[in-house]
Structure formats: C-alpha cells, structure tokens
KOLMI-932999 format. One record per residue: residue in three letters; x negated, y negated, z negated of N, C-alpha, C in turn. Coordinates in nm, 2 decimals. Each point is the difference from the previous one (the first is absolute). Layout:
BEGIN
+-----+--------+--------+--------+--------+--------+--------+--------+--------+--------+
:  aa :     nX :     nY :     nZ :    caX :    caY :    caZ :     cX :     cY :     cZ :
+-----+--------+--------+--------+--------+--------+--------+--------+--------+--------+
: ALA :      X :      Y :      Z :      X :      Y :      Z :      X :      Y :      Z :
...
+-----+--------+--------+--------+--------+--------+--------+--------+--------+--------+
// end
This chain:
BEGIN
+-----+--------+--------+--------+--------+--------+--------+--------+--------+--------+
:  aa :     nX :     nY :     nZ :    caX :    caY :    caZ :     cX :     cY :     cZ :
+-----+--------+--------+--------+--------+--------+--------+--------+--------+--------+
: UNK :  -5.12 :  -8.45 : -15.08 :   0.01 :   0.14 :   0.02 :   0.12 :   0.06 :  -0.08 :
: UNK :   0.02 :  -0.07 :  -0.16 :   0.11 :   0.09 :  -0.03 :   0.15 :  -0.08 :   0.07 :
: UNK :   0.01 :  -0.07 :   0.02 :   0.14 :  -0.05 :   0.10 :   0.03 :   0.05 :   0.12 :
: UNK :  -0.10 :   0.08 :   0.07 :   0.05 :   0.10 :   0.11 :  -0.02 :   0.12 :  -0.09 :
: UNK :   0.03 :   0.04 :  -0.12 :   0.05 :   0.15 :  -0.01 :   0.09 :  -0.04 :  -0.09 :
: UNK :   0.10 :  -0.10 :   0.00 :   0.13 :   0.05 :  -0.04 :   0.05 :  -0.09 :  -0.14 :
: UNK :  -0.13 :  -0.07 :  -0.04 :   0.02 :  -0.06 :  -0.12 :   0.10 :  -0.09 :   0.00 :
: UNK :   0.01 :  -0.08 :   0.10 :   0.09 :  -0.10 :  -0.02 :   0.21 :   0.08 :  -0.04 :
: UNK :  -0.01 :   0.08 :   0.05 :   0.08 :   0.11 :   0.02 :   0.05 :   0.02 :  -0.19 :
: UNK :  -0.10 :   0.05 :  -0.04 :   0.04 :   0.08 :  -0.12 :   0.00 :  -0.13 :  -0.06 :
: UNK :  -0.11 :  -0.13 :   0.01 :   0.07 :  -0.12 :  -0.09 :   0.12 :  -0.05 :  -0.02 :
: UNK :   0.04 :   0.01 :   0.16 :   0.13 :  -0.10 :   0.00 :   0.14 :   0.11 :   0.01 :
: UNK :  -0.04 :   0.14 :  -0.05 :   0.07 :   0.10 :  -0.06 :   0.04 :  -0.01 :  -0.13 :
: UNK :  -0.15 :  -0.03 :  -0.12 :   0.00 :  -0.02 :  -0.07 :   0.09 :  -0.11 :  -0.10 :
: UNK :  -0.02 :  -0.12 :   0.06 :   0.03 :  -0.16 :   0.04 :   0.16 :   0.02 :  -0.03 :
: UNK :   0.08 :   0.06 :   0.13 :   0.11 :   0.05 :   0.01 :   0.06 :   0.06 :  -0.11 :
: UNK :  -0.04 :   0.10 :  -0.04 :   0.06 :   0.13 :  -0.13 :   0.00 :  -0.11 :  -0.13 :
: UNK :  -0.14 :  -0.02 :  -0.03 :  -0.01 :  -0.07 :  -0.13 :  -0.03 :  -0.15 :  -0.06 :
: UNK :  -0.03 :  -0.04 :   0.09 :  -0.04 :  -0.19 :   0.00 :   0.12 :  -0.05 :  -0.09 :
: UNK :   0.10 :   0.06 :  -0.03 :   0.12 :  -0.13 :  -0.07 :  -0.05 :   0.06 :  -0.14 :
: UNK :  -0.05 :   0.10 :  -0.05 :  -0.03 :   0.06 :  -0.08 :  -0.15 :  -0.01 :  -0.09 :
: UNK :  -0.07 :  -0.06 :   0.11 :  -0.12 :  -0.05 :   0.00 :  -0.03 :  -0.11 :  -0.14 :
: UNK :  -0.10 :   0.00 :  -0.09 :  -0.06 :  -0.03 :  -0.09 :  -0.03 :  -0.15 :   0.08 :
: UNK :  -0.08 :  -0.09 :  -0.07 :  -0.03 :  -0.12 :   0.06 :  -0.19 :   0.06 :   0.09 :
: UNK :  -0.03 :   0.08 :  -0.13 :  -0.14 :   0.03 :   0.03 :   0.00 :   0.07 :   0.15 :
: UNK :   0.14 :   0.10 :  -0.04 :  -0.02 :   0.12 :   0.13 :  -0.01 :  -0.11 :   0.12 :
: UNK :   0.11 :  -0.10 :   0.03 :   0.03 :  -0.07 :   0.11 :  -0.13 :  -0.11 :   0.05 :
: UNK :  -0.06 :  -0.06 :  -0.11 :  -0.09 :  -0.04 :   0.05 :  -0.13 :   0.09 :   0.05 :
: UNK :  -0.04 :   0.14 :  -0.09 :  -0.09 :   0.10 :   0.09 :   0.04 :   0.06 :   0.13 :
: UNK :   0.15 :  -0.04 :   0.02 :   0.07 :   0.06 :   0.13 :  -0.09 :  -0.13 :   0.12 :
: UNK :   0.06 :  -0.13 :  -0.03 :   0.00 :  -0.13 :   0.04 :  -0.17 :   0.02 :   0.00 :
: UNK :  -0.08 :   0.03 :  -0.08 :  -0.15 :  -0.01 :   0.06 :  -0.04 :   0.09 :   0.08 :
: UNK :   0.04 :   0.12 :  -0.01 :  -0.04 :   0.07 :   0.09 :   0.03 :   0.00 :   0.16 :
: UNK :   0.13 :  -0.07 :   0.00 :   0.03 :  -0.05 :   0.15 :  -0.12 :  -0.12 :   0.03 :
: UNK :   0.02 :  -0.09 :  -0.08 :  -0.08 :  -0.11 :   0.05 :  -0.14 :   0.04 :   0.01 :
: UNK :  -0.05 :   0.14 :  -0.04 :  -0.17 :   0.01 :   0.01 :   0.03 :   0.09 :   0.12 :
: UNK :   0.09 :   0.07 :   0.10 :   0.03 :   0.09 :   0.11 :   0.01 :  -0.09 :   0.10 :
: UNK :   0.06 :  -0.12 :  -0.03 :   0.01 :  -0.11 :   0.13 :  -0.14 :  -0.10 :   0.02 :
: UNK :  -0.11 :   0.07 :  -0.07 :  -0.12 :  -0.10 :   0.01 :  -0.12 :   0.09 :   0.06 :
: UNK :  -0.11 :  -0.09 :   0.00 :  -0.10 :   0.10 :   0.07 :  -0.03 :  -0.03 :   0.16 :
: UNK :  -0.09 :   0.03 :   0.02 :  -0.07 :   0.01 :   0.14 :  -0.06 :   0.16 :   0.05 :
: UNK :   0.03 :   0.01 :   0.07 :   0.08 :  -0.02 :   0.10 :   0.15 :  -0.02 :  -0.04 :
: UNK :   0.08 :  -0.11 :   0.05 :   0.15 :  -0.03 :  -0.04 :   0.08 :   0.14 :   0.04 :
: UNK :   0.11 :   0.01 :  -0.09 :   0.08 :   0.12 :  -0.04 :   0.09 :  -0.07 :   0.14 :
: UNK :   0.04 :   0.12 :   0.02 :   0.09 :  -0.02 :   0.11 :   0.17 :  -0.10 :  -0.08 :
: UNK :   0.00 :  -0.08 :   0.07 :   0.13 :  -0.10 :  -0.06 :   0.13 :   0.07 :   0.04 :
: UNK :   0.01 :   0.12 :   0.06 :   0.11 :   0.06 :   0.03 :   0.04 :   0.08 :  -0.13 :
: UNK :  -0.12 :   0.05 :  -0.05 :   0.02 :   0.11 :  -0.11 :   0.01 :  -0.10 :  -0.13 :
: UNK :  -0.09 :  -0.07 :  -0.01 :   0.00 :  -0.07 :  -0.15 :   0.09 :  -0.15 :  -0.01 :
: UNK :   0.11 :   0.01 :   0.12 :   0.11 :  -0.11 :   0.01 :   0.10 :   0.06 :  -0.11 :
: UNK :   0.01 :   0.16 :   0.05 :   0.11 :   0.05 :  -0.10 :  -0.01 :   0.00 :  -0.14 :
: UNK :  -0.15 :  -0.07 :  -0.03 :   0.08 :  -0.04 :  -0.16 :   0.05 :  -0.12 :  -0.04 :
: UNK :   0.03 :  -0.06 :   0.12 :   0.06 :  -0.16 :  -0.04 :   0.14 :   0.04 :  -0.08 :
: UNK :   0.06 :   0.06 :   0.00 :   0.15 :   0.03 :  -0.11 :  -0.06 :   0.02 :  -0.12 :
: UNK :  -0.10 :   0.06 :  -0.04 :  -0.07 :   0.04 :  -0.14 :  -0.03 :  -0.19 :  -0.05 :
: UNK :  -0.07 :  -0.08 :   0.13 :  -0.06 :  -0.07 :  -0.06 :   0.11 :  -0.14 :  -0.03 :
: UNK :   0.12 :   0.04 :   0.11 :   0.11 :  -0.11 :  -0.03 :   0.08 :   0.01 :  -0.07 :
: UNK :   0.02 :   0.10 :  -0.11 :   0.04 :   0.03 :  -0.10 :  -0.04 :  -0.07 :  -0.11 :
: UNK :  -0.10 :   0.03 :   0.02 :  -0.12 :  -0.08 :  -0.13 :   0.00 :  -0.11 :  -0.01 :
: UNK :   0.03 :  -0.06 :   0.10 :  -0.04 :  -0.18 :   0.00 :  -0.01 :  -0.03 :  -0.11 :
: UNK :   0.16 :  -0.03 :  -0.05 :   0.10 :  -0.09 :  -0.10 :  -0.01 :   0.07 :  -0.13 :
: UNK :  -0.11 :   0.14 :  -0.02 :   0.02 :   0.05 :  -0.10 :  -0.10 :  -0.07 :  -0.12 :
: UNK :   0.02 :   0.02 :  -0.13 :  -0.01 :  -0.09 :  -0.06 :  -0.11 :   0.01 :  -0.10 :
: UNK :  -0.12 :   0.07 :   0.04 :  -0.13 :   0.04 :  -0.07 :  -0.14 :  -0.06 :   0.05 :
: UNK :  -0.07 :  -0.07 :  -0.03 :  -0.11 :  -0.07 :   0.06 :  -0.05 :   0.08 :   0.07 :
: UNK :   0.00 :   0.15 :  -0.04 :  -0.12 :   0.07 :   0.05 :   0.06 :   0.08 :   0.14 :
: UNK :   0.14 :   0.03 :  -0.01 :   0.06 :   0.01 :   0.08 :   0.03 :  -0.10 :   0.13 :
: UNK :   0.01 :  -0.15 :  -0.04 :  -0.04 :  -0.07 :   0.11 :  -0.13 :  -0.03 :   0.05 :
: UNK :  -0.11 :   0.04 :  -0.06 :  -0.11 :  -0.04 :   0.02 :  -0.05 :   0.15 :   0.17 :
: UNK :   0.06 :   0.11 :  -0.07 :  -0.04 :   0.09 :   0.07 :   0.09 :   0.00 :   0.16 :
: UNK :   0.14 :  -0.07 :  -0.06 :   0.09 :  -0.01 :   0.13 :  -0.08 :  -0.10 :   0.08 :
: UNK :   0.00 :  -0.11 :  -0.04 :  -0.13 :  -0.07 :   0.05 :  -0.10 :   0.00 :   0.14 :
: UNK :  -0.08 :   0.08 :  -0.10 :  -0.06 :   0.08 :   0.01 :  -0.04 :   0.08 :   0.16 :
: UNK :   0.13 :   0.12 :  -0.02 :   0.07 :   0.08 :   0.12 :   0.03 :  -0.12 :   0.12 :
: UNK :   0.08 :  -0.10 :  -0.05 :   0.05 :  -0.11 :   0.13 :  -0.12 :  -0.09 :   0.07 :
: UNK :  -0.08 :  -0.01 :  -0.10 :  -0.18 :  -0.02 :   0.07 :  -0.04 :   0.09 :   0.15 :
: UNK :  -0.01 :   0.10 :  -0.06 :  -0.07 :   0.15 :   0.08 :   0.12 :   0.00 :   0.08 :
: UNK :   0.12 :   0.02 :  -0.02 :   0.10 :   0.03 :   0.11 :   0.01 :  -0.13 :   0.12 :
: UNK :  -0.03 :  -0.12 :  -0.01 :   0.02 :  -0.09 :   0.06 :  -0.13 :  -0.04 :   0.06 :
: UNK :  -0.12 :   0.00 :  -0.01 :  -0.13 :   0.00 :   0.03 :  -0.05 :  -0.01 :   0.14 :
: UNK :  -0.07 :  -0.05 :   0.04 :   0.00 :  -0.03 :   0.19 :  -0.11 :   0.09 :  -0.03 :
: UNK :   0.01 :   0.11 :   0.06 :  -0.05 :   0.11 :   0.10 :  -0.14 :  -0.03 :   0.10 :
: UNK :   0.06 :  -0.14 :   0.03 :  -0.13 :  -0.07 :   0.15 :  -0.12 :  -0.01 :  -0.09 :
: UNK :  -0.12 :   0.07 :   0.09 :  -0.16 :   0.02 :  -0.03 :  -0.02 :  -0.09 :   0.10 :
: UNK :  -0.08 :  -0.11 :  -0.06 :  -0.08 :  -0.10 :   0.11 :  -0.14 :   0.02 :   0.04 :
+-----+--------+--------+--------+--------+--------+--------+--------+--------+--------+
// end
C-alpha cells in the first residue's frame, strides 16, 4: 500500500540529495527498508520496487558487513520468482 502512494518517490529522492553523505548506519537503514518494501505477499509490483536496484548496486562493493548483509538482503527480495504453484 505504501508503494502506490509515492514512497518509492521520496526514497529515491532522498537516495539522490544525500546517500554520498550518508552515515554507514543511515545507508544500511536506507538498504533495509528497500529490501523489507520488495517483500511480502501479495508480491509488490516489480515495476515500482525495480527502481531501487541503483540504491542497491551501489552498495554491493561497500564495505560494512551489515551493509552487505542488508544489500544482500534487498537482491534476495528483488530477484525472487513471483510463480505461486
């Protein structure tokens, strides 16, 4: 519900302005909060919660366990097969 009113918007606003500026803590609470928006059932629409793949490919190579654990994480839920058997 909150991904159709705009959230993804003011994240990857947010993302944008201040991410190089970003704390290790801020970037990994950024980094979990994407990866808990790309999870869930009913599945989040993959059109809206694709656009945090730049947030999350950033992060890869960065160099904090907790920060890769959460990038991780995100690339779990972002990549996830969809198909209900």
């Amino acid at each position: 519900m909150v991904l159709n009113h705009g959230a993804v918007d003011n994240i990857l606003e947010l993302y944008q302005a201040r991410y190089s500026k970003f704390t290790p803590d801020q970037r990994s609470d950024l980094l979990w909060l994407c990866s808990n928006l790309s999870r869930g059932k009913p599945y989040p629409d993959y059109n809206i919660v694709s656009r945090f793949l730049p947030i999350v490919q950033e992060s890869v190579n960065y160099d904090d366990p907790v920060i890769q654990e959460n990038t991780m994480w995100a690339c779990c839920y972002l990549t996830e097969e969809k198909n209900e058997f």
